[in-house]
C-alpha positions in Angstrom: 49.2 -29.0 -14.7 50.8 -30.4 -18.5 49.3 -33.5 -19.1 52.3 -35.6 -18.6 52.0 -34.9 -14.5 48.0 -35.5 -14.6 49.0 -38.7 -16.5 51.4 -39.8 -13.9 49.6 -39.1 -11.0 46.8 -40.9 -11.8 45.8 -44.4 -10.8 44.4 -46.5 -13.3 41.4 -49.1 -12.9 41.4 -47.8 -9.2 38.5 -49.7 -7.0 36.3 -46.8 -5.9 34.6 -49.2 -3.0 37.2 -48.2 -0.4 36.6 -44.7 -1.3 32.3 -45.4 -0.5 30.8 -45.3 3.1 28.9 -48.3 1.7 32.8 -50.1 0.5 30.7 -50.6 -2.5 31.9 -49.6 -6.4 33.7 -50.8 -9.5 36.8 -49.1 -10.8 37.5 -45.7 -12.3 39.5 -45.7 -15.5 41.8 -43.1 -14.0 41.6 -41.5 -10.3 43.4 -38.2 -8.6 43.6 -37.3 -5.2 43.8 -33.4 -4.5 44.9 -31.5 -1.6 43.5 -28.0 -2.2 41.2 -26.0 -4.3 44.0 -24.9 -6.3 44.8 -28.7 -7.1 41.4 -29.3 -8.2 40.5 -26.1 -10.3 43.7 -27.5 -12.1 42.9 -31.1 -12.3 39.8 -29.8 -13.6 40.6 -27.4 -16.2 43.0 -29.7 -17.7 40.2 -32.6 -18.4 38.5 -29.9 -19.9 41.1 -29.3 -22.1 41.4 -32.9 -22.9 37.9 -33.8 -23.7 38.2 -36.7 -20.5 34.9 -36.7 -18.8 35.1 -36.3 -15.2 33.4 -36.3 -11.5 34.6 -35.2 -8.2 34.2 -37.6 -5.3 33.9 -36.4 -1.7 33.9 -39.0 1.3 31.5 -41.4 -0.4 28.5 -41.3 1.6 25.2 -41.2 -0.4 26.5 -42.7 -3.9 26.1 -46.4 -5.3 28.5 -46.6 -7.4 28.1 -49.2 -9.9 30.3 -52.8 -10.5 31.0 -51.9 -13.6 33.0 -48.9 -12.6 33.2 -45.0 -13.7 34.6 -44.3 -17.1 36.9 -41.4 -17.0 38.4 -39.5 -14.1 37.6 -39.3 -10.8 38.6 -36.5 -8.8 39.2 -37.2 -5.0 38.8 -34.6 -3.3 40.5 -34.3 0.3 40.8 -30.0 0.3 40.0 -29.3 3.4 41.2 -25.8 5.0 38.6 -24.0 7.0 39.0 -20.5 7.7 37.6 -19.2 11.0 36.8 -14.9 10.9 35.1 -14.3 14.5 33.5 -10.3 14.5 31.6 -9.9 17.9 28.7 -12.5 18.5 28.8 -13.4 14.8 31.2 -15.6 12.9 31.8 -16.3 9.2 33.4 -20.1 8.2 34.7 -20.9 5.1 35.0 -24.6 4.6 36.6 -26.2 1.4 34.3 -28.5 -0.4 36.5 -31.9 0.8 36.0 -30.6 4.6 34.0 -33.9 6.6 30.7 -31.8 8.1 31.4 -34.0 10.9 35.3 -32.5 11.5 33.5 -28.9 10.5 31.1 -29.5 13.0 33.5 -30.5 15.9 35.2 -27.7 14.9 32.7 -25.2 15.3 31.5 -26.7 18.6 35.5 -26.2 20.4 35.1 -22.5 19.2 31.6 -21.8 20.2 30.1 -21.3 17.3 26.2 -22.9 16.9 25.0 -23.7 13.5 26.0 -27.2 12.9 25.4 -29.1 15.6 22.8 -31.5 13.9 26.2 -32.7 11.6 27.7 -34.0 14.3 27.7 -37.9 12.9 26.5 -36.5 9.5 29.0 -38.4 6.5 30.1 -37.1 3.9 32.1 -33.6 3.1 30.8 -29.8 2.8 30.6 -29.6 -0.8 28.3 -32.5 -1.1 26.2 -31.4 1.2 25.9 -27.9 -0.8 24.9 -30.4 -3.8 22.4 -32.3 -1.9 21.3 -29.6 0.3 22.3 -32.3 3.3 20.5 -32.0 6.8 19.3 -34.0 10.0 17.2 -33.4 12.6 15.1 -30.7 11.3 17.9 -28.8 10.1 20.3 -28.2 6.9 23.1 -27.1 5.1 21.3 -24.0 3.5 20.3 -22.6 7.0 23.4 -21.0 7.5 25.2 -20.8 3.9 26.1 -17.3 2.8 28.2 -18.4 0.0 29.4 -20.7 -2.5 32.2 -21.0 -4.2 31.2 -23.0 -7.5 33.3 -24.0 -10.8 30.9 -24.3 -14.0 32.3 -26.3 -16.6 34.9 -24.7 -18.9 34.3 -21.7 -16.8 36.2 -19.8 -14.0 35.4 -20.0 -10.6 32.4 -17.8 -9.6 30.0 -16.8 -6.4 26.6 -18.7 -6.3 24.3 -17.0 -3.3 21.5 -19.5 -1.9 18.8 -17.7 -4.3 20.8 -18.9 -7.3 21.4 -22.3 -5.4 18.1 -22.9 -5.0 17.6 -25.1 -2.4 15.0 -27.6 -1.4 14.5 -30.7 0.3 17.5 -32.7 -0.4 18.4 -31.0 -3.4 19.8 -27.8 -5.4 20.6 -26.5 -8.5 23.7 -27.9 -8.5 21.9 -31.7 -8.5 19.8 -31.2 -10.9 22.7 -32.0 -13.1 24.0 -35.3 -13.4 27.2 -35.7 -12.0 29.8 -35.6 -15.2 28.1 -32.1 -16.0 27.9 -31.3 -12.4 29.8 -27.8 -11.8 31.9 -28.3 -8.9 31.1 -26.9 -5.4 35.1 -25.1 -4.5 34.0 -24.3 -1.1 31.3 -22.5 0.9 30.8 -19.9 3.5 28.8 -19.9 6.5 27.0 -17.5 8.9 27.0 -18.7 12.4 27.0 -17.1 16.0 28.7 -17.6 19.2 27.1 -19.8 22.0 27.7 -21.3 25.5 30.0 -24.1 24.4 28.6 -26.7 27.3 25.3 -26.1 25.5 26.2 -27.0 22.4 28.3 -30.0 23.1 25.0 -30.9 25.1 22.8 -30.5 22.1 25.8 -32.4 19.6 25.2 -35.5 22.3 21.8 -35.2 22.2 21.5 -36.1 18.1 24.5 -38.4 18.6 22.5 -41.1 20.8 19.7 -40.3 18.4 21.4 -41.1 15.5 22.8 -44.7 17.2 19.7 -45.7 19.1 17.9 -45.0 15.0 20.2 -45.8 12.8 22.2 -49.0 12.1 26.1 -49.0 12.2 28.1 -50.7 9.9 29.0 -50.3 6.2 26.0 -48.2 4.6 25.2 -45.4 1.7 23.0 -43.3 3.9 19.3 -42.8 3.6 18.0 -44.2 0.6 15.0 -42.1 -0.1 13.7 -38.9 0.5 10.7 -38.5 2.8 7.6 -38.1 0.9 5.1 -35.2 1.6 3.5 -35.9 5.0 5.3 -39.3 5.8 8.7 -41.6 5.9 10.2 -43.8 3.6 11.2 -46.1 6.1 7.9 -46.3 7.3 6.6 -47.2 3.8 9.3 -49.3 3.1 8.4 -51.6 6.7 5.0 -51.6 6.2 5.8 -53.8 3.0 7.7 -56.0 5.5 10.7 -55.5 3.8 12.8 -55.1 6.8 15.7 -57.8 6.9 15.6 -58.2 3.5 18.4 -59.9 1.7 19.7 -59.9 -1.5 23.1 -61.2 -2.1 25.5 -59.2 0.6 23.0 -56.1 1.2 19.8 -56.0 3.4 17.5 -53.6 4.4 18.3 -52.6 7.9 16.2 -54.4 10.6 16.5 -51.0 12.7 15.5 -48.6 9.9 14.4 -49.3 6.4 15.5 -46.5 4.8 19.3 -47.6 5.3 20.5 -50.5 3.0 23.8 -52.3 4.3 26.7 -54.1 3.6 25.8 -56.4 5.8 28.3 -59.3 4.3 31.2 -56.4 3.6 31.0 -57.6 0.1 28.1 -56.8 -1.4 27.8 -55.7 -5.1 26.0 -52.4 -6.3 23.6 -54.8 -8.3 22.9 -56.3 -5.4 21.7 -52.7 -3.5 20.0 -52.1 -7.0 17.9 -55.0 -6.3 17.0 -54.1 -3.1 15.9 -50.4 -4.2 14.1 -51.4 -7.0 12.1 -53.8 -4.8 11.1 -51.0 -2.3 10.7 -49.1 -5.0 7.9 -50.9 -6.7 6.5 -52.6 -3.3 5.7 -49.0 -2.0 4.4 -48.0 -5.3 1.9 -50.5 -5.5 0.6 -50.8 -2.1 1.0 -47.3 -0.9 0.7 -45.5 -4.5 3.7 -43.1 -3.5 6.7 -43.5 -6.2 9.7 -42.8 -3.6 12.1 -40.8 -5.2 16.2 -41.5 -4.3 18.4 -39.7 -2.0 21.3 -41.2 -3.0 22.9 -40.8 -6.6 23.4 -43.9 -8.5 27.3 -43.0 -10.5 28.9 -45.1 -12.9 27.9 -47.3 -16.0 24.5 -48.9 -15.3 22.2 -51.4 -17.7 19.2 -49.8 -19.4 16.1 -50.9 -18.1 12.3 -51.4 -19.1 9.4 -49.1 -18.0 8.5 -51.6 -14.9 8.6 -49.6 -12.2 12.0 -49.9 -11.2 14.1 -46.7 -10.7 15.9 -46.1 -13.9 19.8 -44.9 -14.1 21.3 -45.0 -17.2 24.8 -43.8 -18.9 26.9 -41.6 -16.1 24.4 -40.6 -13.7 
């Protein structure tokens, strides 16, 4: 790709809140959709070359973007070919990163294969949830990942195994970056095995009422903060009698406090900000626990004094 054709494909000062689950986010100086891993290893290589910083955006879930926008290039990524290899009782998926886990999982539930289930209703794509090391009901992404297919920065495309991954709760290797020095997750390969269909479609039902009779619908970034050792954000979180909170267009969800909505379908990141940094420093000063995110705050965000509140600074 000559950067004439990366120049006219891109959109300029393109509203990233339609691209959020929480319809949430400022513009990005320049935005490109892809349609495969080939597309994006290009895209990529040639913002390299150019110096243009850059950060890949999956289906949106789990990122506050900010109002002021992203500065540079964001990469959209909708590559999404799976590749089903069935030997016996065992199978072996490979998923590109811009796969939904919620299509992968409905997917692997027609063929018979267990493994994903609990992603069901999970948002969000496969290569974030490499990244974030994404999971529900007991269960996650790393359980059943042979293989990922990752793109360092300036580098060619290479095999990371989980060992070099590195996962833990909510998290990898690959997050301990921040996300314009991120390398990118291509696509991933996972071990899984054959089952009794009925019973898995049984068990996919199961965590799907779960998910609605716990979890509010409606325009949201996912769960705000990771579970501390031994307890549950939300239950922090309510026990500060935060529930129903409101500032501006977002609230803290009256059915679980660990979800902040859009509840007016126009709220502002600052407004979410607010909301965090209040739980934030309500928790931490009744409970003593200092919650740490889930969700990754992206785009250009004001410096802030030591006070407790969460900071995110600069491209984060």
């Amino acid at each position: 790709m000559d950067i004439r054709e990366l120049q006219a494909r891109a959109r300029r000062n393109e509203p990233l809140a339609k691209y959020t689950t929480a319809r949430i986010g400022g513009p990005a100086d320049l935005l490109i959709e892809v349609q495969s891993v080939e597309e994006l290893v290009a895209v990529a290589q040639r913002a390299d070359e150019m110096g243009l910083p850059y950060l890949v955006l999956g289906g949106g879930a789990n990122v506050l973007v900010s109002d002021a926008g992203v500065r540079g290039l964001v990469i959209l990524n909708r590559a999404k070919e799976v590749k089903f290899e069935v030997r016996g009782v065992k199978a072996r998926v490979e998923a590109n990163a811009g796969v939904m886990l919620a299509t992968l999982a409905r997917d692997c539930i027609e063929r018979g294969l267990a493994g994903f289930e609990w992603a069901i209703n999970v948002p969000g794509t496969v290569g974030g949830a490499v990244v974030g090391n994404a999971g529900a009901h007991g269960m996650d992404i790393a359980a059943n990942l042979n293989l990922a297919r990752v793109m360092r920065r300036g580098c060619a495309p290479e095999y990371w195994t989980p060992r070099q991954l590195q996962f833990g709760y909510r998290t990898s290797a690959l997050k301990r970056y921040a996300p314009a020095d991120r390398p990118l997750v291509l696509s991933a390969t996972f071990d899984l095995k054959l089952d009794y269909r009925p019973n898995l479609e049984r068990r996919a039902s199961e965590f799907i009422a779960k998910r609605k009779a716990t979890q509010p619908a409606g325009a949201s970034i996912g769960s705000m903060f990771k579970n501390p050792p031994g307890d549950y954000a939300g239950r922090l979180i309510e026990a500060c009698g935060l529930k129903g909170k409101r500032i501006g267009g977002a609230m803290i969800s009256e059915k679980h406090a660990n979800f902040f909505v859009n509840v007016s379908g126009d709220a502002s990141a600052s407004d979410v900000k607010a909301l965090i940094d209040l739980a934030h420093t309500e928790v931490l000063k009744r409970f003593g626990v200092d919650l740490e995110l889930e969700i990754e705050l992206l785009g250009e965000w004001p410096a802030e004094a030591p006070d407790g509140r969460l900071r995110a600074g600069g491209m984060t």
